[in-house]
C-alpha positions as CSV (number, residue, x, y, z in Angstrom):
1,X,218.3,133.5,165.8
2,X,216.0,134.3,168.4
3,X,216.5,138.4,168.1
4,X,215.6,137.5,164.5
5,X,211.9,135.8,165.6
6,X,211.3,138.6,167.7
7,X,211.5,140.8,164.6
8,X,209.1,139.0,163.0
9,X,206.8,138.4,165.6
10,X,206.7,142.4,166.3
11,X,206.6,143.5,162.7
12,X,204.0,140.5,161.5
13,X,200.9,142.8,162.3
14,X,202.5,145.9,161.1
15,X,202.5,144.6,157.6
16,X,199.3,145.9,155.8
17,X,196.3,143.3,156.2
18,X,196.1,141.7,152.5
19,X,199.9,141.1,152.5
20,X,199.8,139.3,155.7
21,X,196.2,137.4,154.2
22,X,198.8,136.1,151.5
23,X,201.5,135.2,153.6
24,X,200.0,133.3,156.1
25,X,197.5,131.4,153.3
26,X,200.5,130.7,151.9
27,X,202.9,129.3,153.7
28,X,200.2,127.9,156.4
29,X,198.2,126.1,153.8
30,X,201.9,125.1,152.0
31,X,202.7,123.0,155.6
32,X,198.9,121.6,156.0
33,X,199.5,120.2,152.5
34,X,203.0,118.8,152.9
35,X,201.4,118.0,156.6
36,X,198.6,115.5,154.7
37,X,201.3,114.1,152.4
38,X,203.6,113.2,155.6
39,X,200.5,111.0,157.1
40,X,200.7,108.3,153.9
41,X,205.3,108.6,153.4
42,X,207.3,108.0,156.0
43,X,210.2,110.0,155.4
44,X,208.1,113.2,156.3
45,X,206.7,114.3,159.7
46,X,203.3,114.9,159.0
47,X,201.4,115.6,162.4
48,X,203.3,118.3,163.2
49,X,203.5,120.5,159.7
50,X,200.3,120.4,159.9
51,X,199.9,121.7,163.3
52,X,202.2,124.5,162.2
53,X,200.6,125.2,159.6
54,X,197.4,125.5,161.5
55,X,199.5,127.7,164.0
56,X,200.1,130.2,161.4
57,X,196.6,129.7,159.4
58,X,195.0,130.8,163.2
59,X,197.4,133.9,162.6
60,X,195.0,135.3,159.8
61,X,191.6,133.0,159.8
62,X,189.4,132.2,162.3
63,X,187.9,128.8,160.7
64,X,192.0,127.6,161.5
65,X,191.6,129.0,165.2
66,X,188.9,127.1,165.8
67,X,190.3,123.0,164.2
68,X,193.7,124.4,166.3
69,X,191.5,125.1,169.2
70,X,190.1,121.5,168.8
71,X,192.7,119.7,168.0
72,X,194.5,121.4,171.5
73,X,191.7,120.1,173.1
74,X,192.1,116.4,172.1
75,X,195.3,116.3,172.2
76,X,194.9,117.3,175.7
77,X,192.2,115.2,176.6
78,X,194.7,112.5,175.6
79,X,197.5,113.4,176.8
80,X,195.7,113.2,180.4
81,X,193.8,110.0,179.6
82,X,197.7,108.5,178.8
83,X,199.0,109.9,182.5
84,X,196.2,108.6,184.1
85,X,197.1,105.0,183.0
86,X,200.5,105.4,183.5
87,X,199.8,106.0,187.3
């Protein structure tokens, strides 16, 4: 499985640009969707198809690089204001 990622990841900007456009608009903006319909049922994890769907949106489009670059950044921030009241 993992020599089969590497593949991808290697021959993912080989592919010509428009192709990879669809792709990644595709399939990135398919998990964001599914993502937003997790939040309301229960049966579907939400948070993070979105954040892989963001992941692969940044691939291709900067407006995506920048809400997963923020959302990072919160998440963070978070994360650290959780240790600190764990201490």
């Amino acid at each position: 499985m993992r020599t089969r990622w590497l593949w991808v990841k290697n021959n993912w900007k080989r592919l010509p640009h428009p192709i990879r456009w669809v792709v990644a608009a595709t399939v990135g903006g398919t998990l964001v969707i599914v993502g937003l319909t997790g939040l309301v049922l229960p049966v579907i994890p939400g948070i993070p198809l979105m954040f892989a769907g963001f992941a692969l949106l940044a691939s291709e489009f900067t407006w995506a690089e920048v809400i997963l670059n923020r959302t990072k950044a919160q998440v963070t921030k978070a994360v650290n204001k959780v240790r600190k009241t764990d201490n």
